[in-house]
Backbone as CSV, one residue per row, in Angstrom:
resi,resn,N_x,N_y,N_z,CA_x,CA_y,CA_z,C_x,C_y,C_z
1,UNK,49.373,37.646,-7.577,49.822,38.981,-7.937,50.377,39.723,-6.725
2,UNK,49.563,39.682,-6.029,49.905,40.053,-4.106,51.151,40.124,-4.162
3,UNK,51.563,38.252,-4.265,52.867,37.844,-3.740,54.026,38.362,-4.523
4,UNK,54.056,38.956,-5.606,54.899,39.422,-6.394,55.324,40.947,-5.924
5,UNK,54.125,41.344,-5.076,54.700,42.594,-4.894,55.008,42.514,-3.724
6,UNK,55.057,41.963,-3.127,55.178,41.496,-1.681,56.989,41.004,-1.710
7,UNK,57.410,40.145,-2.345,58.782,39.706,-3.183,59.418,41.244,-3.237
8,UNK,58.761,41.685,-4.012,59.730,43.345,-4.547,60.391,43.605,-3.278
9,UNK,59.129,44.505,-2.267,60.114,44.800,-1.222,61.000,44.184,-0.547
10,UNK,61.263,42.596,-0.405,61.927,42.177,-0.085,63.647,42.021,-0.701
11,UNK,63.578,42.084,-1.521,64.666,42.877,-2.767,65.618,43.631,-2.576
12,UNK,66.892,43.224,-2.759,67.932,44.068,-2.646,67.970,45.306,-4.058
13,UNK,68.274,46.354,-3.536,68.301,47.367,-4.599,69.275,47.397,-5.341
14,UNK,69.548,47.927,-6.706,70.697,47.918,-7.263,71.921,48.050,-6.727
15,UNK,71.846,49.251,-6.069,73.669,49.602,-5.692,73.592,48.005,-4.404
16,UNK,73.056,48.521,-3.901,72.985,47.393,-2.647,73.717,45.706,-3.129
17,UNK,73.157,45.298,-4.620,73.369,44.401,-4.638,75.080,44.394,-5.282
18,UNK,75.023,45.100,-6.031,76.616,45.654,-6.566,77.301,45.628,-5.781
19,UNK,77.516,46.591,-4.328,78.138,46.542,-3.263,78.482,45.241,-3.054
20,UNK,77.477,44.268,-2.842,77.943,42.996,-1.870,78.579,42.388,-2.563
21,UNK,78.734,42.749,-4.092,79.256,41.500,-4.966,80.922,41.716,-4.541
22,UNK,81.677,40.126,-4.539,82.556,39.563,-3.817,83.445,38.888,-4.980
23,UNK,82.820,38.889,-6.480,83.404,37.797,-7.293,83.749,38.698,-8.588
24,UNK,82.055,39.188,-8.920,82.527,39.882,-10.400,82.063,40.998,-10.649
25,UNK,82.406,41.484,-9.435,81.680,43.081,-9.387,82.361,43.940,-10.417
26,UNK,84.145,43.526,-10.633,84.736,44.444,-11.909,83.893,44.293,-13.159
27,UNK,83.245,43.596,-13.215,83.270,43.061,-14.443,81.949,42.918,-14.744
28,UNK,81.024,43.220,-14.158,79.536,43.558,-14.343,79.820,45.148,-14.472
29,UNK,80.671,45.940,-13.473,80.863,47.325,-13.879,81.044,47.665,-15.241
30,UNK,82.445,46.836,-15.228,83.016,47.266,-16.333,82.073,47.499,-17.971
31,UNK,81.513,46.119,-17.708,80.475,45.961,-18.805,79.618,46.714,-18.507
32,UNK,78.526,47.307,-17.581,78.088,48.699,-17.539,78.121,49.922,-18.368
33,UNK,79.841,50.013,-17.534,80.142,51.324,-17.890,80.755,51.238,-19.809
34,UNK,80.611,50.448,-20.463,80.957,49.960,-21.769,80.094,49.801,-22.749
35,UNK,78.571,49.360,-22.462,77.771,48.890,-23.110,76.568,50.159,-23.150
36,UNK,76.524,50.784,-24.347,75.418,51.707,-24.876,74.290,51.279,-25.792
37,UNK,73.093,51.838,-25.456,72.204,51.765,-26.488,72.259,52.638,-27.408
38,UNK,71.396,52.303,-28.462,71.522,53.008,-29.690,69.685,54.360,-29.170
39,UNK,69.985,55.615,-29.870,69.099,56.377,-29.534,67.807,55.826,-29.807
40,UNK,67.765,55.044,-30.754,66.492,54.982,-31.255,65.955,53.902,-29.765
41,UNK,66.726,53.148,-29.818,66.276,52.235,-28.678,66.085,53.145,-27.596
42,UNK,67.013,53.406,-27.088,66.256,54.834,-25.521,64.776,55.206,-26.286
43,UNK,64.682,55.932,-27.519,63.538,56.694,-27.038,62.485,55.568,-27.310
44,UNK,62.809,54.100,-27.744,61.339,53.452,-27.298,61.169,52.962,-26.435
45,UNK,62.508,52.932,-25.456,62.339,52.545,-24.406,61.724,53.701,-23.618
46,UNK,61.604,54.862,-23.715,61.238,55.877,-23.068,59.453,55.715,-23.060
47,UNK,59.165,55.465,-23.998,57.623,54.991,-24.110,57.224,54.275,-23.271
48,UNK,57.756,53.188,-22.360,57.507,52.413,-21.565,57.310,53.195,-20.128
49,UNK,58.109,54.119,-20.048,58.320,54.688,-18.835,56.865,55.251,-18.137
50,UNK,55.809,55.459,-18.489,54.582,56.072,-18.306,54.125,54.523,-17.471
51,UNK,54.234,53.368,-17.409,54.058,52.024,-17.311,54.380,51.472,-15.899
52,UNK,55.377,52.189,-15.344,56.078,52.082,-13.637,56.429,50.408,-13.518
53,UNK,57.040,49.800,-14.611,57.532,48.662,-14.273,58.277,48.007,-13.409
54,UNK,58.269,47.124,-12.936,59.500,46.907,-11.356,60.019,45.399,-12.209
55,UNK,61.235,45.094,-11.998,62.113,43.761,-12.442,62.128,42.946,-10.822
56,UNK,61.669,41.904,-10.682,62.512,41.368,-9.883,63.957,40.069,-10.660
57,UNK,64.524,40.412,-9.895,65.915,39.570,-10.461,66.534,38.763,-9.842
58,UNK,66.323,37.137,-10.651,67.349,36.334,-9.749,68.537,36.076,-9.981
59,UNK,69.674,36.101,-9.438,71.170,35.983,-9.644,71.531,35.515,-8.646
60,UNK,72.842,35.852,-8.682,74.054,35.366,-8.004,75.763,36.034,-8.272
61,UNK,76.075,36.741,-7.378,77.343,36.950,-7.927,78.375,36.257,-8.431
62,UNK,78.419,35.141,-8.709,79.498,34.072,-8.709,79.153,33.730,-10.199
63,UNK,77.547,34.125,-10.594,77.305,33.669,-12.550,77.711,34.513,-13.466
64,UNK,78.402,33.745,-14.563,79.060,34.531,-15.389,78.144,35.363,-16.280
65,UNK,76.662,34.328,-16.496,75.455,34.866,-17.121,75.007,36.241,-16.967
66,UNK,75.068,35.939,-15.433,74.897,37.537,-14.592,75.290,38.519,-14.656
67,UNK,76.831,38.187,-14.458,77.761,39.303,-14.640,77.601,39.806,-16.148
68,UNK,76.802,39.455,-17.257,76.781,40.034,-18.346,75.571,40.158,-19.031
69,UNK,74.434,39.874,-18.201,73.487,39.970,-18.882,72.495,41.330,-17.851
70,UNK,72.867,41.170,-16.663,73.018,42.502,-15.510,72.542,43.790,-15.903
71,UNK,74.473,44.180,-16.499,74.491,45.513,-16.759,73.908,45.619,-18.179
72,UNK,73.616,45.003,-18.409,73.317,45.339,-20.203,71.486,45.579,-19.593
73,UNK,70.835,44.447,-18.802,69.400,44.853,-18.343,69.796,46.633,-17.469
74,UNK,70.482,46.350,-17.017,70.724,47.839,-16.058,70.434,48.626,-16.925
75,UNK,71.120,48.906,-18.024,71.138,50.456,-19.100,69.229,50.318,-19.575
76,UNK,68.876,49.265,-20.006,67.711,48.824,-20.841,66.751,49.742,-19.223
77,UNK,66.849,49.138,-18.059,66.087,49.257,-16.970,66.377,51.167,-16.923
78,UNK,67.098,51.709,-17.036,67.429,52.771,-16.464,66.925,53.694,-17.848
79,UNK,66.718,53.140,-19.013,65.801,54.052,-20.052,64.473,53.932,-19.853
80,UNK,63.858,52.884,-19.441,62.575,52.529,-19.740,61.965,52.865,-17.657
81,UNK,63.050,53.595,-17.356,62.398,53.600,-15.825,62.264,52.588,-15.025
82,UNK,62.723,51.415,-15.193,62.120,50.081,-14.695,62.835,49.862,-13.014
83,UNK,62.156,50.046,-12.096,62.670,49.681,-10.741,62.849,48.388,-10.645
84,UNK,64.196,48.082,-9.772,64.261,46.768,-9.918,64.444,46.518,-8.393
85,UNK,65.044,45.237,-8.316,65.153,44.448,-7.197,65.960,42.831,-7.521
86,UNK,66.615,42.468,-6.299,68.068,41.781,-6.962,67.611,40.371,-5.325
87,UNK,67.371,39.883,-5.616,67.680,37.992,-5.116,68.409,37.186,-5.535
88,UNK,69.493,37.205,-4.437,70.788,36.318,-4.424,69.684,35.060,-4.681
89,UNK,69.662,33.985,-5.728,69.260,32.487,-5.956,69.113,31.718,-4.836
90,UNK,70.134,31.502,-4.141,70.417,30.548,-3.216,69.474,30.727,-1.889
91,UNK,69.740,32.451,-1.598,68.681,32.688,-0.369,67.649,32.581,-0.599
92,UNK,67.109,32.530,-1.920,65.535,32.769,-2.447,64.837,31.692,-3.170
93,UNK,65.054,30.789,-2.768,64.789,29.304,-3.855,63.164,29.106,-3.717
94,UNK,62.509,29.560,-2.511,60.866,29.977,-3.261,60.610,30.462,-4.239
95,UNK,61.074,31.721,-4.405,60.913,32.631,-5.862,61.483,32.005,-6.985
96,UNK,63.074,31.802,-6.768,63.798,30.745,-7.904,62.532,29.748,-8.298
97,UNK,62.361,28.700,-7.322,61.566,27.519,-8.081,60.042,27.829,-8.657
98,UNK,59.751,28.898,-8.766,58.794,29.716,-9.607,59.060,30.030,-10.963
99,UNK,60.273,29.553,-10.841,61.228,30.314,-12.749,62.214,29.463,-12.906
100,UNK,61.852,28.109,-12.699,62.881,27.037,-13.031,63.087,27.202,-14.571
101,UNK,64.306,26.844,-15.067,64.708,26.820,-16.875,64.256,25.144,-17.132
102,UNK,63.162,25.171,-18.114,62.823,24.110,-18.655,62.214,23.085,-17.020
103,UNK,61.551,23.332,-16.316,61.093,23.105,-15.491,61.570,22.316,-14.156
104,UNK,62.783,22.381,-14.317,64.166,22.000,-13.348,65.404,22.449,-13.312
105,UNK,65.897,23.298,-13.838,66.988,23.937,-13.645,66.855,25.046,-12.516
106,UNK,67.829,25.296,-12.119,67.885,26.930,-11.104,68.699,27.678,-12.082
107,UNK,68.265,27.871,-13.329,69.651,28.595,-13.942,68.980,30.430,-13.738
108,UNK,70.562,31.008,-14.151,70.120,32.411,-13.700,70.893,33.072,-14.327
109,UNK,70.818,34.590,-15.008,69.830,35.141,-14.304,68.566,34.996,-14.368
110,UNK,67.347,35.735,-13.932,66.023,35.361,-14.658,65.290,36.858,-14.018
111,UNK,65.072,37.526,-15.264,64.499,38.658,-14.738,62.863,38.505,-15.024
112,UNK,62.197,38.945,-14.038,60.911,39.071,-14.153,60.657,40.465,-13.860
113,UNK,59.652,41.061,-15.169,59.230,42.298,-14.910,57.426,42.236,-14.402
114,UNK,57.351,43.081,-13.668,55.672,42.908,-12.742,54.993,44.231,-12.716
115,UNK,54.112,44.772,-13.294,53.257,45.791,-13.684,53.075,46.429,-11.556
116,UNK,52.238,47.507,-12.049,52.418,48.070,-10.600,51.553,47.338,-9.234
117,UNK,50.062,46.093,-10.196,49.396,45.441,-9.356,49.856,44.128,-9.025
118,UNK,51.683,44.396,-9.460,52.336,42.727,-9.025,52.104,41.687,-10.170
119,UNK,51.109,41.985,-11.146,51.301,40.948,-11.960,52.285,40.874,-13.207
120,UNK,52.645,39.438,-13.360,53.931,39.499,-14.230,53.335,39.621,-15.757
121,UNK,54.243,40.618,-16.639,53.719,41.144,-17.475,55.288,40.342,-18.709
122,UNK,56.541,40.255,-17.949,57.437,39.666,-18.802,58.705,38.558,-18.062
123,UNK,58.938,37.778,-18.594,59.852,36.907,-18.137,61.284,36.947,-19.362
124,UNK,62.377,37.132,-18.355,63.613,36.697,-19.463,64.495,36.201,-18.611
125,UNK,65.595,34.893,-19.892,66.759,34.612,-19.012,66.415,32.954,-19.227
126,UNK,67.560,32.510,-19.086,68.631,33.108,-18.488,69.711,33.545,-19.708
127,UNK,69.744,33.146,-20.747,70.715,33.682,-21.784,69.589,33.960,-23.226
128,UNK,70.249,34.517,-23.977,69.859,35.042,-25.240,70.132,33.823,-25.728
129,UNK,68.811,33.311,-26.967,69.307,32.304,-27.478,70.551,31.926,-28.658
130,UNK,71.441,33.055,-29.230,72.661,32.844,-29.744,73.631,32.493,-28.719
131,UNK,73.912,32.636,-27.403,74.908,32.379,-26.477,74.281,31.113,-25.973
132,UNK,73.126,31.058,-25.841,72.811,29.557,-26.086,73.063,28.491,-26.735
133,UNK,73.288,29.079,-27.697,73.715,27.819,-28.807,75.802,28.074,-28.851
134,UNK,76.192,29.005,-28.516,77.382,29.359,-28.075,78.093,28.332,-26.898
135,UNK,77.266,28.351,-25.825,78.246,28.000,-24.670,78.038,26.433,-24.886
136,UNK,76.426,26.082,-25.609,76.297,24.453,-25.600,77.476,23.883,-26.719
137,UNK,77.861,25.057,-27.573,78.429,24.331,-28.640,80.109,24.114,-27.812
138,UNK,80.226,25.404,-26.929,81.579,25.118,-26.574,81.643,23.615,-25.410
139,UNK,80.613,24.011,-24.591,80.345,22.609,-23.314,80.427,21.177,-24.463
140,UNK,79.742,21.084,-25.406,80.016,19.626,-26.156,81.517,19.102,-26.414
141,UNK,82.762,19.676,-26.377,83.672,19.924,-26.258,84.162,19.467,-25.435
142,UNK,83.693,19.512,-24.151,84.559,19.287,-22.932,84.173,17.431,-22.775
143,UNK,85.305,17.284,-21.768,85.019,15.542,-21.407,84.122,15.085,-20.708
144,UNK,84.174,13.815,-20.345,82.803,13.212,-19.615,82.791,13.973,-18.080
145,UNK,82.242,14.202,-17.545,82.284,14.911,-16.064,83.407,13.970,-15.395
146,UNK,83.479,12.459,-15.161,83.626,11.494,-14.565,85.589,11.631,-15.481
147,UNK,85.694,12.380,-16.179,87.139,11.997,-16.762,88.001,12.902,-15.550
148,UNK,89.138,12.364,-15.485,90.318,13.206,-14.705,90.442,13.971,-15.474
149,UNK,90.825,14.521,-16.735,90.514,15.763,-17.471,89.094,16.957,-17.417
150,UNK,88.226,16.801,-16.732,86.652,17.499,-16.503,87.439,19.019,-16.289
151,UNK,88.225,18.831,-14.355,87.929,20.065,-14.067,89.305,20.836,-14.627
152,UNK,89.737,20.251,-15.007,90.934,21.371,-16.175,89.824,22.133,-17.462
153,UNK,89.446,20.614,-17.946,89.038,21.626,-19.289,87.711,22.565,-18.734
154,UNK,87.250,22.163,-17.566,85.564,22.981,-17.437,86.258,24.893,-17.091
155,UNK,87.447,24.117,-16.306,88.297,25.730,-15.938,88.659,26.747,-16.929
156,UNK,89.384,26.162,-18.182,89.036,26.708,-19.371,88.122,27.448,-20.364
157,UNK,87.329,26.346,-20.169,85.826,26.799,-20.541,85.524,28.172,-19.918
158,UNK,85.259,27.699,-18.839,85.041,29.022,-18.238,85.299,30.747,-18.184
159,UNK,86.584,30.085,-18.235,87.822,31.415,-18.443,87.247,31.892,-20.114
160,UNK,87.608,30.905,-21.233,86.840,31.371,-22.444,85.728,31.994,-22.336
161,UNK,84.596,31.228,-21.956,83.328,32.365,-21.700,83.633,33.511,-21.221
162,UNK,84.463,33.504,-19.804,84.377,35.021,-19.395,84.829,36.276,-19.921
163,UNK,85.699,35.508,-20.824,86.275,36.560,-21.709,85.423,36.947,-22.883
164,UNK,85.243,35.948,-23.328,83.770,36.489,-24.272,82.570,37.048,-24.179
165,UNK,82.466,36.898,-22.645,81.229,37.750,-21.884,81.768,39.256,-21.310
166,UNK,82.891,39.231,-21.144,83.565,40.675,-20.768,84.084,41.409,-22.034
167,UNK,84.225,40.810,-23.415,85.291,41.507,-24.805,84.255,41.816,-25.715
168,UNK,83.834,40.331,-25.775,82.745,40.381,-27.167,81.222,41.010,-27.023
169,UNK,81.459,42.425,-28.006,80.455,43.207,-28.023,79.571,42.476,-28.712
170,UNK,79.663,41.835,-29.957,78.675,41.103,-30.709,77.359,40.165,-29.174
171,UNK,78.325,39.740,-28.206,77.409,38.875,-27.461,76.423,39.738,-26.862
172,UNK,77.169,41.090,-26.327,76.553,42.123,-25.913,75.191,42.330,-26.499
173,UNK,75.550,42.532,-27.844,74.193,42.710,-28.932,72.963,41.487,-28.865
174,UNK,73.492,41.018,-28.955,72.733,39.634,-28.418,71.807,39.274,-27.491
175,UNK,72.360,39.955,-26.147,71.455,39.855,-25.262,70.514,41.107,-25.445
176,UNK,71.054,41.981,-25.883,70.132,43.193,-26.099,68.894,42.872,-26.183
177,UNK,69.262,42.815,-28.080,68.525,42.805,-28.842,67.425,41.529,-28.325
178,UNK,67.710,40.140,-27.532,66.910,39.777,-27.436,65.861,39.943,-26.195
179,UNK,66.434,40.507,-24.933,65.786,41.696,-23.918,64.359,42.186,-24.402
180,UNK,64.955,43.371,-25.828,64.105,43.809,-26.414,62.872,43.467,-26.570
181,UNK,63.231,42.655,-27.770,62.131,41.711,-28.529,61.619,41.384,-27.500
182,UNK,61.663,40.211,-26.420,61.070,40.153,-25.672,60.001,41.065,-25.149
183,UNK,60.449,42.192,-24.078,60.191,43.514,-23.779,58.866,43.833,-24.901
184,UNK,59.246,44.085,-26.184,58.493,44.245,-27.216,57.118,43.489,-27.435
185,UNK,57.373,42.383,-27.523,56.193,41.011,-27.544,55.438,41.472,-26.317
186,UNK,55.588,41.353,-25.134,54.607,41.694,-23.647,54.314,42.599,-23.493
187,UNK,54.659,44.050,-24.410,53.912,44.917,-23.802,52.617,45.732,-24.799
């Protein structure tokens, strides 16, 4: 529990981490400044606020996951009071390999929320499970890694997701709503 709060301060702060971003800082904004909750949600998220929750967060500016699952935690974090804290993946692979996906992946983002005595009270991430079944359905699609066709179509891919992670409000909803629930279940 210690070590969790011990992690926090080490933590880049929101703007801090925004600032440094180099890749998709438009576009975590953008989605920010785009993506609203519905009232009813603020005021139960407001219930939480008596609670002094802290997020630590692992990312990376360069994930598309990130760049859209971020600002949508940002609005959720900024009703419910939740202080956060932002670990680039790569510098932090102690903490990362604490929150491996399926017990070997580094996937990200991965927010962990930690009550005020450091202990973890919720885990989410790295995607909502409809964009889950979204990006696997689009990745089945693509060719064998090993084909001279890979990094054309993976470039594609990509570009598709990002656009669907920057346009499509439905995905938006998605991660919300499953944030929530989550959120909901742990506390």
């Amino acid at each position: 529990m210690e070590e969790l709060n011990q992690w926090f301060e080490k933590g880049l702060s929101r703007y801090a981490y925004i600032h440094s971003m180099q890749v998709n800082q438009q576009h975590l904004l953008q989605i920010y400044n785009s993506f609203h909750l519905e009232q009813f949600e603020k005021e139960s998220l407001h219930s939480i606020q008596p609670q002094k929750l802290r997020a630590l967060i692992l990312t990376a500016d360069w994930c598309g996951d990130a760049m859209v699952n971020l600002p949508i935690f940002m609005r959720i974090a900024d009703e419910a009071l939740i202080e956060t804290r932002y670990f680039l993946r790569d510098d932090h692979l102690e903490l990362m390999d604490q929150y491996l996906t399926n017990g070997t992946a580094r996937s990200i983002p991965i927010i962990v929320l930690i009550d005020q005595e450091g202990k973890e009270v919720m885990r989410w991430g790295p995607r909502a499970p409809e964009l889950e079944e979204l990006v696997s359905k689009r990745k089945s699609t693509l060719p064998d890694k090993e084909s001279s066709d890979y990094q054309t179509a993976f470039k594609s891919f990509a570009q598709q997701m990002a656009e669907t992670y920057t346009q499509d409000q439905t995905s938006w909803d998605w991660i919300k709503n499953d944030i929530l629930k989550t959120l909901q279940k742990t506390l």
